[in-house]
N, C-alpha and C positions, 0 to 999 in steps of 0.2 A: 357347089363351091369346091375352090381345088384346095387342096392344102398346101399347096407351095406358098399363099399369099395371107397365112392367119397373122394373128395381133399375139404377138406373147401374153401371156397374164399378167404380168409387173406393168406391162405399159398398158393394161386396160385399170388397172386396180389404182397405177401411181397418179392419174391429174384427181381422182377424187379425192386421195388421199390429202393431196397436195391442197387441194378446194377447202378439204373439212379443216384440215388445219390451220390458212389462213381464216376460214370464219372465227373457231374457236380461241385463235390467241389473241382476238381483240374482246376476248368477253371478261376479261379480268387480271389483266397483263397492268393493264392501266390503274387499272384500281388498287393494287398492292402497296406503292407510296401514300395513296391517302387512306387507307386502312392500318401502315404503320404509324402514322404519324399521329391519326385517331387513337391507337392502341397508347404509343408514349404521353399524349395528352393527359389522355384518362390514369396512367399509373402515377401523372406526374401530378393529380389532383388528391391520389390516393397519398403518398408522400407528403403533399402540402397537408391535409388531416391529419396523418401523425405526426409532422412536426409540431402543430399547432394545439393536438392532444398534451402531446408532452411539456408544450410552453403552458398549458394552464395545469400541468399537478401541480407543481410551487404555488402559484395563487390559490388550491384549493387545499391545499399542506395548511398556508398559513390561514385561512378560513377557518379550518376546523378548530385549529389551535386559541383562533380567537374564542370561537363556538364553545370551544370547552373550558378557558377560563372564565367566561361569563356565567356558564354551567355552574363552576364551583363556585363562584361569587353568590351567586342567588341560592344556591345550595345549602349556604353557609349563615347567608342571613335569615332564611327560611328555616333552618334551624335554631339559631339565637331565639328567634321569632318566637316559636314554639316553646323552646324551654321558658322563658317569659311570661308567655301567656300560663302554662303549666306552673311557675311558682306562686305566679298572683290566684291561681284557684286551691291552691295546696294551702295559703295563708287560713286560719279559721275566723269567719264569720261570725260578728254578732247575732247570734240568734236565742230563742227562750232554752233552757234547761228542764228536759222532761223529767220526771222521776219516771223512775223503773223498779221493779223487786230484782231485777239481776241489779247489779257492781260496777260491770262493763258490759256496754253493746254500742255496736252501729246501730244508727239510725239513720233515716232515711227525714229527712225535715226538706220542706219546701223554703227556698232561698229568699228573703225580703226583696220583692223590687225585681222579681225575675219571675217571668208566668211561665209556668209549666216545666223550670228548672228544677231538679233534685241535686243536691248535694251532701257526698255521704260525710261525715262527723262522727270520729270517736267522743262519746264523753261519760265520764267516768263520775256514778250519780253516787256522792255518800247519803247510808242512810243513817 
């Protein structure tokens, strides 16, 4: 071979180059519009869930506020309740009168008309 008639380098390296290139910009040149478009979808889904987080705290604001007046309402008769039922056992009971050598004592007497009730009574025995 003579070397008068070689190929430069640039024009042996430049149609491949030229070749790889046209392959590669059709492998994702196209797809970037609908991978942006996917991308704005999806944030604009994210958006719609916090706006629609934020439209229900006022609905769960006044929930609770109901929740807690109902709270104290039942709170309130639930203690009446109680104090109630605590003055009607604090009342004394007809029951017998023990004698005792003490003055004053508790006693422990089993309640008429109540099985397995005890209720405690001061009573105060002269002798």
């Amino acid at each position: 071979m003579s070397h008068a008639f070689r190929i430069p380098r640039l024009a042996r390296v430049l149609p491949f180059t030229v070749l790889a290139g046209l392959l590669l910009s059709g492998c994702g040149v196209n797809n970037i519009p609908t991978y942006d478009e996917n991308a704005k979808a999806k944030w604009s889904d994210v958006q719609n869930q916090y706006q629609r987080r934020a439209d229900l705290i006022p609905n769960l604001v006044e929930t609770v506020k109901g929740y807690a007046t109902q709270e104290r309402e039942v709170l309130t008769q639930v203690t009446e309740a109680r104090a109630k039922v605590s003055r009607s056992r604090l009342m004394p009971r007809p029951s017998p009168i023990r004698r005792s050598s003490s003055s004053s004592r508790m006693r422990r007497t089993r309640s008429p008309g109540r099985s397995g009730g005890f209720w405690l009574r001061s009573s105060v025995i002269r002798t």
